[in-house]
C-alpha positions as CSV (number, residue, x, y, z in Angstrom):
1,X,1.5,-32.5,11.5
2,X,0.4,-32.3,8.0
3,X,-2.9,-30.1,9.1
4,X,-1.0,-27.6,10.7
5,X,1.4,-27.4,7.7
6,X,-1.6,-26.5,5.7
7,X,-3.1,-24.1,7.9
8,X,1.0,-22.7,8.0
9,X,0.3,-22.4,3.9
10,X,-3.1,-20.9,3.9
11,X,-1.9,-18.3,6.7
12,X,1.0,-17.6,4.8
13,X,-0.8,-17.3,1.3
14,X,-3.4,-14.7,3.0
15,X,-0.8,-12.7,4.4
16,X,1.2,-12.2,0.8
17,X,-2.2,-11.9,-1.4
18,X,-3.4,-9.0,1.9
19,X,0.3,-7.3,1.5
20,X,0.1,-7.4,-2.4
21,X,-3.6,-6.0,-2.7
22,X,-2.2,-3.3,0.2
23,X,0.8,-2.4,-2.1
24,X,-1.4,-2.3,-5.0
25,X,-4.2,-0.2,-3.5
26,X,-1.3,1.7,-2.7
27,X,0.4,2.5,-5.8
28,X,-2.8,2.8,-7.8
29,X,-3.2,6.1,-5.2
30,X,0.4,7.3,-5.5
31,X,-0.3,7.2,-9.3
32,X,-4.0,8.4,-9.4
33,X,-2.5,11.1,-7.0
34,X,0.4,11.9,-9.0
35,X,-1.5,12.3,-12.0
36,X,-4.5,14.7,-10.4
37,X,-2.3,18.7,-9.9
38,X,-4.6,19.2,-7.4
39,X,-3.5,16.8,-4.9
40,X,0.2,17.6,-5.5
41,X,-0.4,21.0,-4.3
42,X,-1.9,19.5,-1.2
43,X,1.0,17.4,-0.6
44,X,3.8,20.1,-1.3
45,X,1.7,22.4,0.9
46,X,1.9,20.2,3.2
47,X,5.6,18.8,2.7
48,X,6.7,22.7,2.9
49,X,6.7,23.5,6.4
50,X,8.2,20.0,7.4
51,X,11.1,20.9,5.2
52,X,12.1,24.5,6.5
């Protein structure tokens, strides 16, 4: 019982510290994105015929 409550913890903890480095990875490219013009073009370039 108590050894598969830890291995319950240790898969839990890996899941939220592998979801919080995603997000993380994530945002830091949204921003490093965001801040570079070039790539902005490339995304509304891209966006542009989606929206029409």
């Amino acid at each position: 019982m108590l050894k598969k409550h830890v291995s319950l913890w240790k898969v839990l903890g890996f899941f939220t510290v592998a979801i919080l480095l995603g997000f993380t990875v994530m945002f830091g490219g949204i921003s490093r994105a965001l801040s570079n013009p070039k790539i902005i073009e490339i995304i509304s370039s891209c966006l542009e015929p989606n929206l029409s």
